[in-house]
Phi, psi and omega in degrees: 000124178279150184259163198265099184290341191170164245215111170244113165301210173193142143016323197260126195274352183243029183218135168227143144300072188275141189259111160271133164290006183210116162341129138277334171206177186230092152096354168238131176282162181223111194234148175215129168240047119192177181311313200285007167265014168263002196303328185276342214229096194297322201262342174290318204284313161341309215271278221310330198287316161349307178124156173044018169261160186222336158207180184206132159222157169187140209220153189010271163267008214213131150232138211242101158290115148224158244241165180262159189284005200259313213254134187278126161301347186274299169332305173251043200245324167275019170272311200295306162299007165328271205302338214272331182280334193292308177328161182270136166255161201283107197290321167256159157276130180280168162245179192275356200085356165290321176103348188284347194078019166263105161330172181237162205265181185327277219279009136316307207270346177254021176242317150343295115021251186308346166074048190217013190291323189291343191288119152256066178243324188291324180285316180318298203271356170287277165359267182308287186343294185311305214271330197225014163215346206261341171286314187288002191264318179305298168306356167216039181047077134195200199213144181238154187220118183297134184257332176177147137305134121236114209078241170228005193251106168271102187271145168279094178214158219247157185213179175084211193263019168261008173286355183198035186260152163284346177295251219317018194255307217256284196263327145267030147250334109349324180269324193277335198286312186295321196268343144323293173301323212270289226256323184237323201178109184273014171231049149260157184221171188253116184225153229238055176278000000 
């Protein structure tokens, strides 16, 4: 059962982070942005059963809880931790096929996914993603996952506490868009489902 190392807020002003001493999952995200997309899924559905949750995410060590805009955190924030202690932790790390032991990470997989893994401008941009937004999306619980190239138009979708913070709506997506253009293609753009 993982124990809870610690308590974060995020950005978000209706979203917290708990930092775990055990894996819940390895090198892959798990995002539900309301209950009936948890039904399949015991330990997401456990949070959501609580009340007042409105998504659950959680990727290795860290689940990212948000919260409805009506419901207090000194209320519900030790209820939220029931399940969250409760949890199973993953007893192996899968590996990449390499032997190293390393995952490969979401948004590989959700360009995998999507049957676009081969374009390389879509591997260029999964690359910088990986090395210069997807660690700070994190440190502040939430995650992003590429949904498809087509062109020059690149969709997006924010997971965590970036599913509904207004920063990650306006001003990182405006910074991935610049750094994008600046580093890769001055005409692509970024949008955001």
């Amino acid at each position: 059962m993982p124990k809870i190392s610690d308590i974060q807020e995020t950005p978000n002003p209706n979203a917290v982070k708990f930092i775990l001493r055990e894996p819940v999952s390895y090198g892959t995200s798990h995002s539900f942005p309301n209950p009936e997309s948890a039904v399949d899924d015991k330990f997401a559905k456990s949070i959501f059963d609580v009340g007042n949750v409105v998504s659950v995410f959680y990727m290795d060590k860290m689940v990212t809880v948000e919260k409805t805009d009506d419901s207090e955190w000194d209320e519900i924030l030790p209820e939220m931790a029931v399940p969250i202690r409760a949890a199973e932790a993953v007893a192996v790390r899968p590996t990449n096929g390499n032997g190293n032991g390393h995952a490969a990470s979401k948004v590989g997989g959700a360009i995998a996914a999507a049957g676009s893994d081969d374009d390389p401008k879509l591997r260029e941009i999964q690359a910088l993603l990986d090395e210069k937004i997807l660690p700070y999306l994190a440190g502040d619980g939430g995650w992003m996952e590429i949904i498809e190239l087509n062109g020059n138009e690149l969709k997006i979708r924010y997971q965590g506490s970036c599913g509904s913070c207004p920063s990650s709506i306006s001003g990182t997506l405006a910074a991935i868009e610049h750094m994008l253009r600046e580093e890769i293609d001055p005409d692509i753009e970024v949008i955001a489902i």
